[in-house]
C-alpha positions as CSV (number, residue, x, y, z in Angstrom):
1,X,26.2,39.7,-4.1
2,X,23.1,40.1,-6.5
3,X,20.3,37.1,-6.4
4,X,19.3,36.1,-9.5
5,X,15.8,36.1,-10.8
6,X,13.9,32.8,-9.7
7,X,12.0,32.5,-12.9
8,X,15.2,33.3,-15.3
9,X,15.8,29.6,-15.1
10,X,19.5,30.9,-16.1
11,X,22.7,29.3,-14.1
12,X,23.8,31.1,-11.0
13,X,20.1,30.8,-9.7
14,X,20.1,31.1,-6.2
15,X,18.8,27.5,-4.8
16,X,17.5,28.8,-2.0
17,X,14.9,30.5,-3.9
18,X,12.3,27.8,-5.6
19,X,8.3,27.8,-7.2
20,X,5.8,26.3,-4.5
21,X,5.6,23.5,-7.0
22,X,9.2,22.7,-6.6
23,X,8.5,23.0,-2.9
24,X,5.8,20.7,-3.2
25,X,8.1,18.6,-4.9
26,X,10.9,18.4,-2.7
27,X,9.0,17.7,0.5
28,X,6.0,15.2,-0.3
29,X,7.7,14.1,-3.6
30,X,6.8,15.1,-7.4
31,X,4.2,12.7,-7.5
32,X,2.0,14.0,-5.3
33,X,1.7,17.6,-7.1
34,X,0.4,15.9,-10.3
35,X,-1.9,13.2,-8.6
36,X,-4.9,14.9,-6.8
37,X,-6.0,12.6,-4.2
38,X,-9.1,9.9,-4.9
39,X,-12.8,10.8,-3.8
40,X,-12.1,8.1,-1.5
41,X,-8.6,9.3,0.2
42,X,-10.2,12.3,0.5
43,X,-12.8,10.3,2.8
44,X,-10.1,8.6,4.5
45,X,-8.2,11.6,5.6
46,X,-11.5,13.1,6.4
47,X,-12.1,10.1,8.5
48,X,-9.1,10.6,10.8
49,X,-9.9,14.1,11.3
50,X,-13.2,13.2,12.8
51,X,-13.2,10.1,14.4
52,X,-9.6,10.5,15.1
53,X,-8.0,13.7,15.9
54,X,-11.4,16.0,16.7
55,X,-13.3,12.7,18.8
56,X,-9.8,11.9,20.2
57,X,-9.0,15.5,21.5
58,X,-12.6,16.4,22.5
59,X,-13.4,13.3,24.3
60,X,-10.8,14.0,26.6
61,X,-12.0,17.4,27.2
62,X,-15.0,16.3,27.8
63,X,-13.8,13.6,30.1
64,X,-11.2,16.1,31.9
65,X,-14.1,18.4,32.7
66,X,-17.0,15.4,34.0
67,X,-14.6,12.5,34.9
68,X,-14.0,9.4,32.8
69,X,-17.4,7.7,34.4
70,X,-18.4,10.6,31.8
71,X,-17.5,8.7,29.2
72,X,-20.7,6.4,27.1
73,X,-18.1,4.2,25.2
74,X,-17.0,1.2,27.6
75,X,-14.0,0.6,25.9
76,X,-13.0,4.2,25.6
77,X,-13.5,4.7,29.0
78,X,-11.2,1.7,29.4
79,X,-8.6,3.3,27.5
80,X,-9.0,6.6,29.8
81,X,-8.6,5.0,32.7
82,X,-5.0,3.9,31.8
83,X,-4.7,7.8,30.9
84,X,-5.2,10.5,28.5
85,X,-1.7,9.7,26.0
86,X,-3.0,6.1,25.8
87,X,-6.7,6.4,24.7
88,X,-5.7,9.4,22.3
89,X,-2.7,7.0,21.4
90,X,-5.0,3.8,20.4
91,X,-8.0,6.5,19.0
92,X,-5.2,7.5,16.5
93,X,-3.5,4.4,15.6
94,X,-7.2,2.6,15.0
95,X,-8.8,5.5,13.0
96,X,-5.0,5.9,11.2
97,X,-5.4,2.0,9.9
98,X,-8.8,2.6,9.2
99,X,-8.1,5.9,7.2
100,X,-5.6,3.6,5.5
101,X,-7.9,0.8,4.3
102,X,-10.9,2.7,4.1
103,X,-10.5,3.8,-0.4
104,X,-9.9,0.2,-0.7
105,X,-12.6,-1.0,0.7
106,X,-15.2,2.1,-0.4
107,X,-13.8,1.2,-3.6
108,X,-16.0,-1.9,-3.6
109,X,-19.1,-2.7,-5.3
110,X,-22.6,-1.7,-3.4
111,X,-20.5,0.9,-1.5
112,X,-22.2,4.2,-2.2
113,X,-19.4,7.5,-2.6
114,X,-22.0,8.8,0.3
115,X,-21.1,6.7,2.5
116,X,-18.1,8.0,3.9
117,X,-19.5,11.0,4.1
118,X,-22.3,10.0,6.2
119,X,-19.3,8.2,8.5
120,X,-17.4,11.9,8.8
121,X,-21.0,13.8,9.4
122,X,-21.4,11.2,12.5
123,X,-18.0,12.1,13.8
124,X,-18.0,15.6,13.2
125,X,-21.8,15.6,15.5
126,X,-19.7,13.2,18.4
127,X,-17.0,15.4,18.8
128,X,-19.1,18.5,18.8
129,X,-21.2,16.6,21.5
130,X,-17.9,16.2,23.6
131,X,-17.0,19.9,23.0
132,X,-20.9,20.4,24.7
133,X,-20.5,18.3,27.4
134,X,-17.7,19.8,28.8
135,X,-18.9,23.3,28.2
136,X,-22.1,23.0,29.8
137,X,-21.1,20.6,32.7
């Protein structure tokens, strides 16, 4: 059995064989390979990463290393104390809603494109802190 040439576009094409954009296309839609996302989804995403998914993971480093008496943020250590899966849980799901909302709301007037940016820098220097912490200690 011979494959065909992906790029013939003749019939007998094997459809196994596809362009990344037709990959793109078939697993996050063909929408999404035309529209670049927004200055502020960007932010949003960015966002998540920080405050979510790099504060989330390295605070409990941190505390697994020092102990959740360790841990500044009352609520977080709140959180902790019911265990690791449910503060990372409810860091997620509240920085994932956030993320969400947040190129709606930056979207309004007196809110400078900086801003968000500003926001990520803050969580990129708390998680970094955590990663510290538990180093040193």
């Amino acid at each position: 059995m011979t494959r065909d040439n992906p790029t013939n576009g003749g019939e007998g094409q094997n459809p196994t064989v596809s362009t990344p954009n037709r990959i793109a296309s078939l697993t996050i839609g063909p929408e999404a390979t035309d529209d670049p996302l927004t200055h502020e989804e960007q932010q949003g995403l960015a966002l998540f990463a920080t405050h979510g998914l790099a504060d989330s993971a390295s605070t409990i480093y941190a505390t697994s290393v020092i102990g959740v008496a360790g841990e500044a943020n009352p609520i977080v250590a709140q959180l902790l104390e019911q265990g690791w899966g449910w503060a990372a849980g409810t860091m997620l799901l509240i920085t994932g809603l956030i993320a969400v909302v947040y190129p709606s709301i930056a979207k309004l007037d007196g809110i400078p494109q900086w801003f968000g940016s500003v926001v990520v820098g803050i969580g990129l220097v708390v998680a970094i802190t955590n990663i510290v912490v538990g180093v040193t200690a």
